[in-house]
N, C-alpha and C positions, 0 to 999 in steps of 0.2 A: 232551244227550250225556253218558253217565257218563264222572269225568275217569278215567281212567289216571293210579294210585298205582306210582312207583317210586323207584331209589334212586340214584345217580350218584357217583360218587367219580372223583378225580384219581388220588388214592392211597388204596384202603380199607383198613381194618386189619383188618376182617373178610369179607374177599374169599371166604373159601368158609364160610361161618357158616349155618346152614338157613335157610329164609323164616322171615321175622322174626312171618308171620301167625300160625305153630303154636303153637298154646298150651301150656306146660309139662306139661299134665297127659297130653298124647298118646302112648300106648302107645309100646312099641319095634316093634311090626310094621309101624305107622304110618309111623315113622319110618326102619323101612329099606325101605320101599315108598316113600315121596318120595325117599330116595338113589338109589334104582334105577333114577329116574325122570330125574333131573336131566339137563340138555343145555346145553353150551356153546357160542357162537359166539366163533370166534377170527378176529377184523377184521382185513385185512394183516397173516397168518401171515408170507408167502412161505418163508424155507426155518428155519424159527424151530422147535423143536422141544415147544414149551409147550404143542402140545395135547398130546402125548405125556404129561406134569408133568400134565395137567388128569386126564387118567382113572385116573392112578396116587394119584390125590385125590380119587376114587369119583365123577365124574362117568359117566355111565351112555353119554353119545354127545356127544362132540366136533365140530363141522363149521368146519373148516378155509377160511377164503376170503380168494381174492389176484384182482388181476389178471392176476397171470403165470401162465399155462398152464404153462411150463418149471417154473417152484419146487412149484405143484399136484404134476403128474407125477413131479421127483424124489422129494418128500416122502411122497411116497403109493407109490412103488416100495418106498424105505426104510422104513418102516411094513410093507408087505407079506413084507418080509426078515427084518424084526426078528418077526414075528409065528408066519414058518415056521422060522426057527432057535430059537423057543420052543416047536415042534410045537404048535400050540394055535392053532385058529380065530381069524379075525379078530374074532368076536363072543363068543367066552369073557371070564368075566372075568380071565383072564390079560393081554388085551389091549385089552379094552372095543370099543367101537365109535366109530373114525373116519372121516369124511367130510370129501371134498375139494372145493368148490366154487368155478367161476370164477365173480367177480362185482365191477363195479365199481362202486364206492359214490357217484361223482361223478355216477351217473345216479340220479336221486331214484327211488326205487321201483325201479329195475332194471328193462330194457328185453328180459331174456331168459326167456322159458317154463319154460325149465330150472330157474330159479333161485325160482321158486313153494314147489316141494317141500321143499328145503334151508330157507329162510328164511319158516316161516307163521310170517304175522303173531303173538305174544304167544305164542311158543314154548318161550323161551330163559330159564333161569334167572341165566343169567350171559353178558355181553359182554363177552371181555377186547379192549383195545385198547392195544399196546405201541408208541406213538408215532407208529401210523398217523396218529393226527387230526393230529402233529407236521406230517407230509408235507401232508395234505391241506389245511394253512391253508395253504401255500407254492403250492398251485394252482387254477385257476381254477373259483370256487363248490365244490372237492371236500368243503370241512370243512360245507356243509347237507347235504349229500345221502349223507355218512358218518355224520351224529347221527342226521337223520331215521330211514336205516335200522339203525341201535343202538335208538333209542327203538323203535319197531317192532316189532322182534326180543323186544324182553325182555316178559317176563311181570306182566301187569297189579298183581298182589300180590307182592313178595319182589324182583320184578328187580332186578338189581345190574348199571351199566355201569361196567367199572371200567377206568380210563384210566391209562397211565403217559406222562406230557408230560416234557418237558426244557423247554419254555416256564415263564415264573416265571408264578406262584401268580395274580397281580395279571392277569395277558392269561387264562390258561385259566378262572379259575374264574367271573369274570364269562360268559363264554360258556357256560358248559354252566349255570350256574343262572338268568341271564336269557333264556334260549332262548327265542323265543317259540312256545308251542303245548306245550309243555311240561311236563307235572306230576310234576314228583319233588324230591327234598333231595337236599343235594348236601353231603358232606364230604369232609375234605383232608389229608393231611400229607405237609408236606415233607418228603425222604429225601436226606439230603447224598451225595454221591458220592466214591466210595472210588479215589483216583488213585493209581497209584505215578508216585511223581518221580523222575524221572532222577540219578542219587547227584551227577553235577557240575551240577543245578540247585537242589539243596537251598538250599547257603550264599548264591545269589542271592537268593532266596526269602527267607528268612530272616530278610536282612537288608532289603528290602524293605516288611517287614510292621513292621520296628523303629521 
């Protein structure tokens, strides 16, 4: 069995960077035929606006998937609004191409026909996942049957699954790099969190740290 080469990050720094397979000497026609090509799977959108950010950063076709039927539907009306007070087709590239698909990841492989078409197998050049896997280590078996289907999704050369956890470094990154069944590198960095403090919790604080 040929392994499946990919690439995994918590935090990547180069999240929308080409396949790393293209060799520098590749024409520009080459090159803007793979961007035109590019597709994104966005893991527990629900009403998250980033596949929107995704196409406006030349990905070519976005597909949006939750559990909730409700967050699908508003976000794909809203999209549809935003698209006709642009006058401009859903599939121009004024607006790119998105896709909304229900689908829950706690069921290994996905148990719905529907969801065949949206998610072929080594598709996707990019999996963003914005804390879904947070949620799904919190339920029962959700965070296998969320990697399985990321690993899956993404494209045997170039795939990028790229994770943002609020779990520390130490619990996530042992999971996604000893996965078993798995074949990809996995890099990391940590992003400190930007808080505004309460102006009468400063001098607590403050003095705390002293």
């Amino acid at each position: 069995k040929i392994p499946r080469m990919k690439e995994i990050a918590v935090i990547k720094s180069n999240l929308f960077a080409n396949n790393k397979d293209r060799s520098d000497d590749d024409d520009e026609e080459g090159k803007d035929a793979a961007n035109a090509s590019r597709r994104a799977l966005h893991i527990g959108c629900g009403t998250s606006t980033l596949g929107e950010c995704l196409t406006r950063l030349g990905y070519a076709e976005v597909v949006n998937a939750d559990v909730d039927m409700e967050a699908l539907a508003a976000m794909e009306n809203r999209w549809h609004q935003r698209c006709a007070d642009k006058d401009t087709a859903e599939n121009d590239s004024g607006c790119g191409i998105m896709k909304w698909q229900h689908f829950d990841f706690s069921k290994i492989g996905g148990d719905d026909a529907s969801c065949s078409a949206a998610f072929e197998s080594g598709s996707f050049d990019l999996v963003v996942d914005k804390s879904t896997l947070d949620c799904a280590l919190c339920a029962d078996d959700g965070a296998a049957g969320l990697i399985v289907s990321a690993y899956n999704a993404l494209k045997c050369a170039g795939g990028i699954y790229f994770v943002v956890s609020f779990h520390h470094v130490d619990f996530v990154l042992p999971l996604l790099r000893d996965c078993p069944g798995a074949d990809w590198s996995v890099e990391h960095t940590v992003v400190e969190r930007k808080v505004d403090i309460p102006e009468h919790l400063v001098g607590r604080i403050a003095a705390s740290t002293c």
